[in-house]
ModelCIF file with pLDDT and N, C-alpha, C, O atoms, coordinates in Angstrom:
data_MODEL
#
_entry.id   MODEL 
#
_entity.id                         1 
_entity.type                       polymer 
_entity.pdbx_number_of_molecules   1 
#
_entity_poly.entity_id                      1 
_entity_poly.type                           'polypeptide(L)' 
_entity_poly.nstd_linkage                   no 
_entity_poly.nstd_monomer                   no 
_entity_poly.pdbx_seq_one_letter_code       
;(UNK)(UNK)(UNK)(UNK)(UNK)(UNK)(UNK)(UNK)(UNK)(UNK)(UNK)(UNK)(UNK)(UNK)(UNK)(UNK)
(UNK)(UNK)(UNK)(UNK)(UNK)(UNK)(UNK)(UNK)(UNK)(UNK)(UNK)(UNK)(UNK)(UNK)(UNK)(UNK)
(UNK)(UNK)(UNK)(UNK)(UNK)(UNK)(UNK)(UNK)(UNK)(UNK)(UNK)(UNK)(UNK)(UNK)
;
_entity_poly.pdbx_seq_one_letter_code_can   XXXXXXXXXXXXXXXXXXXXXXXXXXXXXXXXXXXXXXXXXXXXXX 
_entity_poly.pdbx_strand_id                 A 
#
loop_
_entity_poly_seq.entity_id 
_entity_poly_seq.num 
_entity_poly_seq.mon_id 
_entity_poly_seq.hetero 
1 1  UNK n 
1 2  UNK n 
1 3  UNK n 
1 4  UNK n 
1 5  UNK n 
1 6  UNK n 
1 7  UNK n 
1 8  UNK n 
1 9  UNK n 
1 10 UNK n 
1 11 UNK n 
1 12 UNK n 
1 13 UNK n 
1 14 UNK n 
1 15 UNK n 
1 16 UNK n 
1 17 UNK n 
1 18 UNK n 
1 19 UNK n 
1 20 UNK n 
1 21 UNK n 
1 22 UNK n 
1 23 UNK n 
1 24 UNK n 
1 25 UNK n 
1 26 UNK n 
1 27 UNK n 
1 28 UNK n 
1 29 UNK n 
1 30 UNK n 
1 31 UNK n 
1 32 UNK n 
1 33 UNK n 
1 34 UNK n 
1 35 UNK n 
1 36 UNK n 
1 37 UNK n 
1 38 UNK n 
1 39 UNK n 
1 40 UNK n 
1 41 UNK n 
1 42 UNK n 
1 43 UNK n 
1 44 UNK n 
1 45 UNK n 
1 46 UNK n 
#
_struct_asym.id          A 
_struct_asym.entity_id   1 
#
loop_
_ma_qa_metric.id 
_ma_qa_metric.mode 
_ma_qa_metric.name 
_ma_qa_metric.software_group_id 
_ma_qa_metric.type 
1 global pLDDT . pLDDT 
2 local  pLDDT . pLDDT 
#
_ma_qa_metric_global.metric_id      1 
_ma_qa_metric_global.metric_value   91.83 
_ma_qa_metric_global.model_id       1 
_ma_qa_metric_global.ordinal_id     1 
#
loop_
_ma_qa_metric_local.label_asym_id 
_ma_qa_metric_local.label_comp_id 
_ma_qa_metric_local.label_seq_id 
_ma_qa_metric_local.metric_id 
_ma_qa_metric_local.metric_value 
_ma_qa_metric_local.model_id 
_ma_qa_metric_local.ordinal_id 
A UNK 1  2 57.00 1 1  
A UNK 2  2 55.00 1 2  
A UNK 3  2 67.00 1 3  
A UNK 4  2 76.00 1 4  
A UNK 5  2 83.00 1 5  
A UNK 6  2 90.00 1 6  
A UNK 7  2 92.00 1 7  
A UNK 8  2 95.00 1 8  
A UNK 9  2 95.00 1 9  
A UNK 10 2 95.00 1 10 
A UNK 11 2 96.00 1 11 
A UNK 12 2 97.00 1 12 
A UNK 13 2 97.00 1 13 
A UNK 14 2 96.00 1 14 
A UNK 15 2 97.00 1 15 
A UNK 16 2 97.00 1 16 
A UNK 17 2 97.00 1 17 
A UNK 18 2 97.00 1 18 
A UNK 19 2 98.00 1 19 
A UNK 20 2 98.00 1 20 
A UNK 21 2 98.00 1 21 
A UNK 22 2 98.00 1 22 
A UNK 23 2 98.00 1 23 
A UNK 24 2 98.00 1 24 
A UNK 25 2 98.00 1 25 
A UNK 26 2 98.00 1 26 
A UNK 27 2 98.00 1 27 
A UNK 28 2 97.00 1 28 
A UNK 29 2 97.00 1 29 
A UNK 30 2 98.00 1 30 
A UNK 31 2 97.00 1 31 
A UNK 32 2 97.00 1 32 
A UNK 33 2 97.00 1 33 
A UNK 34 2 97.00 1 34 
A UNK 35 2 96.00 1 35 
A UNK 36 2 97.00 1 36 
A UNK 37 2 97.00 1 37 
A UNK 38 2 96.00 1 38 
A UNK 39 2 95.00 1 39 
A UNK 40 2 95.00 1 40 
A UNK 41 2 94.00 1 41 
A UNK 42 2 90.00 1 42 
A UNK 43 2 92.00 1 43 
A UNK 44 2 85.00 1 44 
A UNK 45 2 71.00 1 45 
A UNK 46 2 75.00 1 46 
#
loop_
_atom_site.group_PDB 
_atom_site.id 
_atom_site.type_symbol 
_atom_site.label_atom_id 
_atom_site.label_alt_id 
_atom_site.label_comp_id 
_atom_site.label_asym_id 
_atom_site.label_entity_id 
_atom_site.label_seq_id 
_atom_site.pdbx_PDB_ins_code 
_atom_site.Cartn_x 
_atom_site.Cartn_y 
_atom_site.Cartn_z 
_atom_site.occupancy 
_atom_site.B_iso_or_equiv 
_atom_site.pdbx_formal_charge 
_atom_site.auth_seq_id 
_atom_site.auth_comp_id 
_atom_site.auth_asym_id 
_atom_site.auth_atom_id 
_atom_site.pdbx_PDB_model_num 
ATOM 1   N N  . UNK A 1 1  ? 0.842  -1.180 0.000  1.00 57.00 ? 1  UNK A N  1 
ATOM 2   C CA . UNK A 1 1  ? 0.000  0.000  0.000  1.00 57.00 ? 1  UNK A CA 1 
ATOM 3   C C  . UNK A 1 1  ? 0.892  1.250  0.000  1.00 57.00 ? 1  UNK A C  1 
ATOM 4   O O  . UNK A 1 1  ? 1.844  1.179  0.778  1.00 57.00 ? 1  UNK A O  1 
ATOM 5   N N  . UNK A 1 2  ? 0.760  2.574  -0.835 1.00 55.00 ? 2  UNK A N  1 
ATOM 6   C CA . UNK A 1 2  ? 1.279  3.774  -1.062 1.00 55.00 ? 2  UNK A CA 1 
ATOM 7   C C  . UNK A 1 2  ? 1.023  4.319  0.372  1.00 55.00 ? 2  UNK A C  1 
ATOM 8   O O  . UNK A 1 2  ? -0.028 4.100  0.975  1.00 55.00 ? 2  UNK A O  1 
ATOM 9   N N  . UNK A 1 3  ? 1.766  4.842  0.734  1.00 67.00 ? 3  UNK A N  1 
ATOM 10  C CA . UNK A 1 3  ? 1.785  6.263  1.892  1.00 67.00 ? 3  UNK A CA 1 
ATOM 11  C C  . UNK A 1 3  ? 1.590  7.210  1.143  1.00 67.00 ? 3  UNK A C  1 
ATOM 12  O O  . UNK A 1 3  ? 2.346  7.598  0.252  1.00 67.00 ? 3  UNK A O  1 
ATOM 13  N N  . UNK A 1 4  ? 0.311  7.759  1.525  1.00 76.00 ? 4  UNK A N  1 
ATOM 14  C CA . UNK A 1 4  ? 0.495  9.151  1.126  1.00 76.00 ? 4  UNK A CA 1 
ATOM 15  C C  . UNK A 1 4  ? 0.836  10.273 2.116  1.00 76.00 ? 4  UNK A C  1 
ATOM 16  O O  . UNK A 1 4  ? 1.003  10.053 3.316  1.00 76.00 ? 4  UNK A O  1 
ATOM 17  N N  . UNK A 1 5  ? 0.925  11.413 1.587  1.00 83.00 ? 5  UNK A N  1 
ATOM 18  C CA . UNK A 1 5  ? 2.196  12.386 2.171  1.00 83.00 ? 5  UNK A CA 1 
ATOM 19  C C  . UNK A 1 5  ? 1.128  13.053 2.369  1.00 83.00 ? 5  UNK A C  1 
ATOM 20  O O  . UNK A 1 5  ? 0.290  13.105 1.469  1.00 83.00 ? 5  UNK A O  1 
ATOM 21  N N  . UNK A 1 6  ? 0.860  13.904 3.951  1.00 90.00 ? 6  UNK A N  1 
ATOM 22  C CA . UNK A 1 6  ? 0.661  14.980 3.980  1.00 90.00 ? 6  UNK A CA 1 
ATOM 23  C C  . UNK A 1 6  ? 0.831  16.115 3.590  1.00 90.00 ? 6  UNK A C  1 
ATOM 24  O O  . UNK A 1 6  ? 1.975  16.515 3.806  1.00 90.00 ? 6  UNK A O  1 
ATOM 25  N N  . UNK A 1 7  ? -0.087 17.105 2.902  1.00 92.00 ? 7  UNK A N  1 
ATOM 26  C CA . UNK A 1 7  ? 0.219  18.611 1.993  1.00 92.00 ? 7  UNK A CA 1 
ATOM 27  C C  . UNK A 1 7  ? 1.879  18.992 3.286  1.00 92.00 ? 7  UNK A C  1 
ATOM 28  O O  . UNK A 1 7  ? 3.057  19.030 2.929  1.00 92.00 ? 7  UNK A O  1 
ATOM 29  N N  . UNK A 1 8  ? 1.517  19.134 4.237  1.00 95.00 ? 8  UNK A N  1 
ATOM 30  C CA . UNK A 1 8  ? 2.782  19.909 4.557  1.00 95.00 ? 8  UNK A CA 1 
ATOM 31  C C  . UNK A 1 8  ? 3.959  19.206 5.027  1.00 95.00 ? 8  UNK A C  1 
ATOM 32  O O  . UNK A 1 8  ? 4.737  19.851 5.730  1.00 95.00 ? 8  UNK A O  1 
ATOM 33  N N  . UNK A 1 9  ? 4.227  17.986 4.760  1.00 95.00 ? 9  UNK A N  1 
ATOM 34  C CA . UNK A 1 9  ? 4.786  16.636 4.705  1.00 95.00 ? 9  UNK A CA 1 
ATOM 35  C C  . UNK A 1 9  ? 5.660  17.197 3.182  1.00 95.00 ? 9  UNK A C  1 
ATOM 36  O O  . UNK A 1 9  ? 6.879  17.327 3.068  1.00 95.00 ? 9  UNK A O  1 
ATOM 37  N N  . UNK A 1 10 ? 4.527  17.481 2.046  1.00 95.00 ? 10 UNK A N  1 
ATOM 38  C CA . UNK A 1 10 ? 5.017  17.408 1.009  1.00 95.00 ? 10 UNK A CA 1 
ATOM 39  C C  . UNK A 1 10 ? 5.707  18.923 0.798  1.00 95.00 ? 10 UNK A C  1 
ATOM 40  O O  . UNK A 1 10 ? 6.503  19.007 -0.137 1.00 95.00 ? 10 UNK A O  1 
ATOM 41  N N  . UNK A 1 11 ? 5.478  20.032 1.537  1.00 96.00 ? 11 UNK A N  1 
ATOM 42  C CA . UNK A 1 11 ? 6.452  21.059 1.567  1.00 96.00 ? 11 UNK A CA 1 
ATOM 43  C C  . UNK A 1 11 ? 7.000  21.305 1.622  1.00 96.00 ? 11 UNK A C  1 
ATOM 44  O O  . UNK A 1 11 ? 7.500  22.135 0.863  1.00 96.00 ? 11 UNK A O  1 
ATOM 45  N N  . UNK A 1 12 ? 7.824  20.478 3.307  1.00 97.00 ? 12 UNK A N  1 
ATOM 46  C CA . UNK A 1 12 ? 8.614  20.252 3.866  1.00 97.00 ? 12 UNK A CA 1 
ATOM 47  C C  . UNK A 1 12 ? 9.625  19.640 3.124  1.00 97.00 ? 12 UNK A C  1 
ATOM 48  O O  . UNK A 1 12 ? 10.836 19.804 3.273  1.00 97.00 ? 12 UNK A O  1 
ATOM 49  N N  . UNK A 1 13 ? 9.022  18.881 2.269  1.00 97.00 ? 13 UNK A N  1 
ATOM 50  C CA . UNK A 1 13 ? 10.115 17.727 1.272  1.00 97.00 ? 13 UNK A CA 1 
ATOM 51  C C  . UNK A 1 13 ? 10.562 18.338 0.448  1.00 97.00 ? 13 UNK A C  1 
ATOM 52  O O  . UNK A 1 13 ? 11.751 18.115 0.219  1.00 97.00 ? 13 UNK A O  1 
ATOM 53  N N  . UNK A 1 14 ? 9.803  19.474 -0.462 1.00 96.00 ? 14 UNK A N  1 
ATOM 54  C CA . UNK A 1 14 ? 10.301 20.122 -1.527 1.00 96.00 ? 14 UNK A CA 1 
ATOM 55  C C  . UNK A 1 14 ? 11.128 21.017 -1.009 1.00 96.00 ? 14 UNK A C  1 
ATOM 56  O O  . UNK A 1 14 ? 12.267 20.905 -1.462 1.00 96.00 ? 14 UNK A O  1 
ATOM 57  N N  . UNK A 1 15 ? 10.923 22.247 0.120  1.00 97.00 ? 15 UNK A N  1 
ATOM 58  C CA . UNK A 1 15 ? 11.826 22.721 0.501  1.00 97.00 ? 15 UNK A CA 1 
ATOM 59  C C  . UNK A 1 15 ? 12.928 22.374 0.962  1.00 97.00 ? 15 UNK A C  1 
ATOM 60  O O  . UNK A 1 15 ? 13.757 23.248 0.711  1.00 97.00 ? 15 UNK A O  1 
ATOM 61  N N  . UNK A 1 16 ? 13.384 21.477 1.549  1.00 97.00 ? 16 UNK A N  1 
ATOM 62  C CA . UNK A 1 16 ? 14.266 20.600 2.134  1.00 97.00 ? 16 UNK A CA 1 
ATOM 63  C C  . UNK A 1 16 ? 15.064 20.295 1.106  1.00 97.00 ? 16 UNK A C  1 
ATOM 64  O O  . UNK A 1 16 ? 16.249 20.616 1.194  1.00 97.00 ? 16 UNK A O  1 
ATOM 65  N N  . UNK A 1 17 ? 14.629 19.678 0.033  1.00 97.00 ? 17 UNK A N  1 
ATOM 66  C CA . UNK A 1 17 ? 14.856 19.369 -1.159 1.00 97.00 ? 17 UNK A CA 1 
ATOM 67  C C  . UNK A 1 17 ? 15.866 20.671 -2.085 1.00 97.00 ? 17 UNK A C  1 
ATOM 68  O O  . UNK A 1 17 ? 16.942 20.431 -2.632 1.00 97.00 ? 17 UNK A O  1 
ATOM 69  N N  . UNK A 1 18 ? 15.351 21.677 -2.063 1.00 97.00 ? 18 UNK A N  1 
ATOM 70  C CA . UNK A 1 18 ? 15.804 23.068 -2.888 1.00 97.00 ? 18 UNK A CA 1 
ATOM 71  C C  . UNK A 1 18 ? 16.566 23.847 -1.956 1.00 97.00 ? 18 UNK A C  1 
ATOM 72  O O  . UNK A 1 18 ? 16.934 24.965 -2.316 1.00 97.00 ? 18 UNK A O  1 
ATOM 73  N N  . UNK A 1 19 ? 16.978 23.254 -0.343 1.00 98.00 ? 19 UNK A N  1 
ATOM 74  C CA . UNK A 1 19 ? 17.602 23.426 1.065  1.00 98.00 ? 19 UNK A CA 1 
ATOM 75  C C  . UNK A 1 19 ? 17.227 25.048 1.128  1.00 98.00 ? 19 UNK A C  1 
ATOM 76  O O  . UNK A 1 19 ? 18.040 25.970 1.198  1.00 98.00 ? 19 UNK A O  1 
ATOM 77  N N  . UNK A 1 20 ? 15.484 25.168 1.074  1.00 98.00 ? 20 UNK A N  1 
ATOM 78  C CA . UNK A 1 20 ? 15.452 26.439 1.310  1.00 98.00 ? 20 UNK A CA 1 
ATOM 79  C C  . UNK A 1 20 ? 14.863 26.545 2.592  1.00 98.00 ? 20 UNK A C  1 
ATOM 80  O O  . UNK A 1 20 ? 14.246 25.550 2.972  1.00 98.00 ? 20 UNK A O  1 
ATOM 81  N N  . UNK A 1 21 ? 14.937 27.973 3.691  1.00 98.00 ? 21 UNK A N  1 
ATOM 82  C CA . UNK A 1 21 ? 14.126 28.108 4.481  1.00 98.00 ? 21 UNK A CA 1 
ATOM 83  C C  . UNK A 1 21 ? 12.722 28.340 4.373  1.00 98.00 ? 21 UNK A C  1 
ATOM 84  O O  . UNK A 1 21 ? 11.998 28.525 3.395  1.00 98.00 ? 21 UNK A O  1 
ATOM 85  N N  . UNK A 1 22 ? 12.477 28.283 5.729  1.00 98.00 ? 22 UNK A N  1 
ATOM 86  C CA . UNK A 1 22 ? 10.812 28.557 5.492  1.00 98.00 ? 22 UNK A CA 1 
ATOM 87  C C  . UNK A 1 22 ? 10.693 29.909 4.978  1.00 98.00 ? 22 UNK A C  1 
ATOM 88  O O  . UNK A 1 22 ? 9.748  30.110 4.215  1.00 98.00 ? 22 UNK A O  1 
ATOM 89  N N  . UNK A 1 23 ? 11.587 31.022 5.291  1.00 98.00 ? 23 UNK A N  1 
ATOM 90  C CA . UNK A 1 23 ? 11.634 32.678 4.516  1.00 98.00 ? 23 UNK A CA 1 
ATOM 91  C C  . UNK A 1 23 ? 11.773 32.494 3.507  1.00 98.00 ? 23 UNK A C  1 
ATOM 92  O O  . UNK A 1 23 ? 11.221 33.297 2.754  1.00 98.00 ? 23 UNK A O  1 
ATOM 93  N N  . UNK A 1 24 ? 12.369 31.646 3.037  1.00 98.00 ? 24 UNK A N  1 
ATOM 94  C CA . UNK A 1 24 ? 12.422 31.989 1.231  1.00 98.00 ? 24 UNK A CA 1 
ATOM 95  C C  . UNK A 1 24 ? 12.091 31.377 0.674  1.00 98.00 ? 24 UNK A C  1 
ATOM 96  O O  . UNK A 1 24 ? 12.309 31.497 -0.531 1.00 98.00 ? 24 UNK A O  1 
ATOM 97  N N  . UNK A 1 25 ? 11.185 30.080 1.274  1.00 98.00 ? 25 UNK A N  1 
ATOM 98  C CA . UNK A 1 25 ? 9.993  29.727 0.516  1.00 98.00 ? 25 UNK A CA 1 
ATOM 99  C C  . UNK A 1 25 ? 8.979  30.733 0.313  1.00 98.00 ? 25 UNK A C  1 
ATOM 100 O O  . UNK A 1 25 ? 8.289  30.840 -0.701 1.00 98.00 ? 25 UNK A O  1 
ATOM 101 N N  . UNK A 1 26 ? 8.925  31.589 1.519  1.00 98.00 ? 26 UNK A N  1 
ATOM 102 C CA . UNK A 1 26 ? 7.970  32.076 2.025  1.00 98.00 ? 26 UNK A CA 1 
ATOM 103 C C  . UNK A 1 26 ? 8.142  33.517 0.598  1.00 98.00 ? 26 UNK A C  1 
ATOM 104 O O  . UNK A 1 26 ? 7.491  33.620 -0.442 1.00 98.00 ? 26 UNK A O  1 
ATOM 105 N N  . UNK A 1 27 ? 9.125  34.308 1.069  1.00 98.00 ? 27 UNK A N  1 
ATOM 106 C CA . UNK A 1 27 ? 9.627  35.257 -0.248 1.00 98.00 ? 27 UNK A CA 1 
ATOM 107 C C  . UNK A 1 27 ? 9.437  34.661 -1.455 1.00 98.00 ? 27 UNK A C  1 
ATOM 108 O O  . UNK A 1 27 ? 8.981  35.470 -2.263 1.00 98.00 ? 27 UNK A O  1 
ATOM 109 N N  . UNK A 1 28 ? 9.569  33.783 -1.820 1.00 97.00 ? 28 UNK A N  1 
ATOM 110 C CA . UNK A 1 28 ? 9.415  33.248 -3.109 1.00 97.00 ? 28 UNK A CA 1 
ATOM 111 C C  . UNK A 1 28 ? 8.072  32.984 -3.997 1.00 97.00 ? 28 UNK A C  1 
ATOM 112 O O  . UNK A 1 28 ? 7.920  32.947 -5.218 1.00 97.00 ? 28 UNK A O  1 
ATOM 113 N N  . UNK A 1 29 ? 6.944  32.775 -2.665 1.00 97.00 ? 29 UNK A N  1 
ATOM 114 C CA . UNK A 1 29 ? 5.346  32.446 -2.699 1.00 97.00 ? 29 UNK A CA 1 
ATOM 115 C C  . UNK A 1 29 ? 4.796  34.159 -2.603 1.00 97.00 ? 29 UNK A C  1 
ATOM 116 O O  . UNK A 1 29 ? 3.701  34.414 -3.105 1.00 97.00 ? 29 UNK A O  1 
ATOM 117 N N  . UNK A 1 30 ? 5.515  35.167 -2.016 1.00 98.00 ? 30 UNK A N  1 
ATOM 118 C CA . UNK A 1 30 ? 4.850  35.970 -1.494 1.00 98.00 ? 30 UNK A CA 1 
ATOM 119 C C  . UNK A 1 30 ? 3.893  36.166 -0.718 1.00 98.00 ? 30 UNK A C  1 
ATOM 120 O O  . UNK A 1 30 ? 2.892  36.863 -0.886 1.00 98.00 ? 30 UNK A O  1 
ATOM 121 N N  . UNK A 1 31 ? 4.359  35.231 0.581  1.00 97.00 ? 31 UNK A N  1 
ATOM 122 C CA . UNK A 1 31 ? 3.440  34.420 1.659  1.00 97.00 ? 31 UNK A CA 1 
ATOM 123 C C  . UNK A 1 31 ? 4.707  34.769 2.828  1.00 97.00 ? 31 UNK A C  1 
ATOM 124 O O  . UNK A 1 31 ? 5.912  34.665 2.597  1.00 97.00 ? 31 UNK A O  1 
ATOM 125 N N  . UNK A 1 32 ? 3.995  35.267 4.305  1.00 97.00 ? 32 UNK A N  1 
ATOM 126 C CA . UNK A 1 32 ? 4.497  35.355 5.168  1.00 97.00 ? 32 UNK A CA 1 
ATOM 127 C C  . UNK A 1 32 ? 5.361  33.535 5.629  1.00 97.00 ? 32 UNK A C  1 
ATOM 128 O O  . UNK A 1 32 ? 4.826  32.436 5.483  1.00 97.00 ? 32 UNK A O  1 
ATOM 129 N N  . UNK A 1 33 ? 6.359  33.737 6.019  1.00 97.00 ? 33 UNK A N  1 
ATOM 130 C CA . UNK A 1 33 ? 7.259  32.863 7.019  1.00 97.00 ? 33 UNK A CA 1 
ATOM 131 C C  . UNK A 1 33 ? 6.149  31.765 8.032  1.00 97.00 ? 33 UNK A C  1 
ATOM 132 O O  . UNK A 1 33 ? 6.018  30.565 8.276  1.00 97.00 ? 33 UNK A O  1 
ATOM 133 N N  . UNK A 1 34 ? 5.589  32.922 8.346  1.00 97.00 ? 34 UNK A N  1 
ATOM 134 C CA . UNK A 1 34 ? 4.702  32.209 9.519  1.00 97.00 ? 34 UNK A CA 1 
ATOM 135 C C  . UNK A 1 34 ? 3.295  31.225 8.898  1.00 97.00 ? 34 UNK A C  1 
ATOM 136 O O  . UNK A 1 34 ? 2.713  30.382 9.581  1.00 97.00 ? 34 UNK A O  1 
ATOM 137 N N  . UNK A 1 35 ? 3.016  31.506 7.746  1.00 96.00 ? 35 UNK A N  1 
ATOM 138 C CA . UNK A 1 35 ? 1.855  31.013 7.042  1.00 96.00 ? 35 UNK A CA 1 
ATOM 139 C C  . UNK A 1 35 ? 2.820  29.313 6.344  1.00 96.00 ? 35 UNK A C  1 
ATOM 140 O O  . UNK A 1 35 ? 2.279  28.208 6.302  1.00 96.00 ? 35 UNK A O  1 
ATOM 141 N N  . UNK A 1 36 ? 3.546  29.461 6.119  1.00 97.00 ? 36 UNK A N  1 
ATOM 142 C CA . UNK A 1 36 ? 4.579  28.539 5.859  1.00 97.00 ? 36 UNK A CA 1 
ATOM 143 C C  . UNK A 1 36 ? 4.748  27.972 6.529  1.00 97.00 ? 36 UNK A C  1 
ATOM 144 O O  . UNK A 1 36 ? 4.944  26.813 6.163  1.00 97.00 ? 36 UNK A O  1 
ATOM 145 N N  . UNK A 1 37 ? 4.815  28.216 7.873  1.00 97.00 ? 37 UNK A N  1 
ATOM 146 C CA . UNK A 1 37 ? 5.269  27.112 8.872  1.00 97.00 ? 37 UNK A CA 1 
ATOM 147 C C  . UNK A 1 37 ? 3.758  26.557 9.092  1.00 97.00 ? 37 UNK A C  1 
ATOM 148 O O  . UNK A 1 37 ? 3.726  25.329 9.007  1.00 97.00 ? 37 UNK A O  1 
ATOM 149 N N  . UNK A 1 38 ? 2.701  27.060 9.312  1.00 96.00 ? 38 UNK A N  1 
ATOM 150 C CA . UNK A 1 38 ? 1.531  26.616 9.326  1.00 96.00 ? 38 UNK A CA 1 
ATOM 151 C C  . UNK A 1 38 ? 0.800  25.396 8.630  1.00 96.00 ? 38 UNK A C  1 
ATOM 152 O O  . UNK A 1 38 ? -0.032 24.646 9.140  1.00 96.00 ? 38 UNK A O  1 
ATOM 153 N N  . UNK A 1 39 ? 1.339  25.375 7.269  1.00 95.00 ? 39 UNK A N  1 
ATOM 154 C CA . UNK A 1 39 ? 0.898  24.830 6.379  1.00 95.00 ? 39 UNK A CA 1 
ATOM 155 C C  . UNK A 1 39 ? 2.207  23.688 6.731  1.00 95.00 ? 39 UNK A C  1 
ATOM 156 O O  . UNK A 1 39 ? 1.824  22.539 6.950  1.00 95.00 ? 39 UNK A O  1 
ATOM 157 N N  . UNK A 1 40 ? 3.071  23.834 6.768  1.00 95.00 ? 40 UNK A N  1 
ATOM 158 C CA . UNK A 1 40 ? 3.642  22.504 7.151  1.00 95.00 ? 40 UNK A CA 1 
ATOM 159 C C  . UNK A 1 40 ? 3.322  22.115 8.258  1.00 95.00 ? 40 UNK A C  1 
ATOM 160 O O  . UNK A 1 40 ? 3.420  20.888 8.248  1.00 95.00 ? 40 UNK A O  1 
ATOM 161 N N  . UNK A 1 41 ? 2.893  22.574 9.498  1.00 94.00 ? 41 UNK A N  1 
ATOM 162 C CA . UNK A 1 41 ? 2.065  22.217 10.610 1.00 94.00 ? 41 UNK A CA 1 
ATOM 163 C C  . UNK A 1 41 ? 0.826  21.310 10.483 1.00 94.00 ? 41 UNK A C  1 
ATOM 164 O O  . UNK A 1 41 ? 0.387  20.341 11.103 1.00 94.00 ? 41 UNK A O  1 
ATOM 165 N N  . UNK A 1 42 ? 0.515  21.912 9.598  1.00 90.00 ? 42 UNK A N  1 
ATOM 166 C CA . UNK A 1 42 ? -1.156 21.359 9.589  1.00 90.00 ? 42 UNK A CA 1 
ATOM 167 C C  . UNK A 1 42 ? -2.364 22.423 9.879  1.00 90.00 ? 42 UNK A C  1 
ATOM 168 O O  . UNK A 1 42 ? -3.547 22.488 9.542  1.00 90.00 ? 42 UNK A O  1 
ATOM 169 N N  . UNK A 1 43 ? -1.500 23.209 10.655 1.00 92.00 ? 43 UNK A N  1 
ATOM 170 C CA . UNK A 1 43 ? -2.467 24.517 11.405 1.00 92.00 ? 43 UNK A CA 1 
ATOM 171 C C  . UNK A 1 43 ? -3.460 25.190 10.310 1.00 92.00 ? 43 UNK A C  1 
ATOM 172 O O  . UNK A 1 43 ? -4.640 25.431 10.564 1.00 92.00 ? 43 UNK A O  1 
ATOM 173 N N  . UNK A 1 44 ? -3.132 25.336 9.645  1.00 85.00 ? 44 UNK A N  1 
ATOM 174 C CA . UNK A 1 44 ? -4.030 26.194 8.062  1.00 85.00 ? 44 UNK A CA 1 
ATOM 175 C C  . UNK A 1 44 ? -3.173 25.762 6.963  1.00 85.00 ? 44 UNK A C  1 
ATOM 176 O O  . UNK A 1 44 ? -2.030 25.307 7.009  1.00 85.00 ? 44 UNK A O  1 
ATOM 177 N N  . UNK A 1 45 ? -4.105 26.039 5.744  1.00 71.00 ? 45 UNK A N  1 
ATOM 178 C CA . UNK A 1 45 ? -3.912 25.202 4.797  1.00 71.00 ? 45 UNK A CA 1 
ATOM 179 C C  . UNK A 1 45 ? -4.416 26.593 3.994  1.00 71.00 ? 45 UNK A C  1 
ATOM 180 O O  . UNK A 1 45 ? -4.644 26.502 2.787  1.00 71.00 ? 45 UNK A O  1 
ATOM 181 N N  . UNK A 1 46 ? -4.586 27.897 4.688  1.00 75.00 ? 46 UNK A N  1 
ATOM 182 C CA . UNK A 1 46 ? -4.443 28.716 3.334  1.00 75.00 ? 46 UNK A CA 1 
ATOM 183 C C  . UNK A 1 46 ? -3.734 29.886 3.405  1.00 75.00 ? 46 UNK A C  1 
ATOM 184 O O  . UNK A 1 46 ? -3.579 30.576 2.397  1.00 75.00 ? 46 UNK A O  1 
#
């Protein structure tokens, strides 16, 4: 059976991946730092 990845499971991976922080994911989306960490939290999803 597949595991699937949680949305902020899968953020975490891409950023991690491109060894960026959560700021410059965040700069890059034009999305606060803190909304970023959220969404890899689970906390909000928008």
């Amino acid at each position: 059976m597949l595991e699937q990845k949680s949305i902020g499971e899968q953020i975490i991976a891409f950023r991690k991946k491109k060894g960026w922080t959560q700021e410059q994911l965040a700069g890059f989306l034009g999305v606060t730092y803190q909304a970023v960490s959220k969404w890899e939290t689970g906390v909000s999803l928008r």
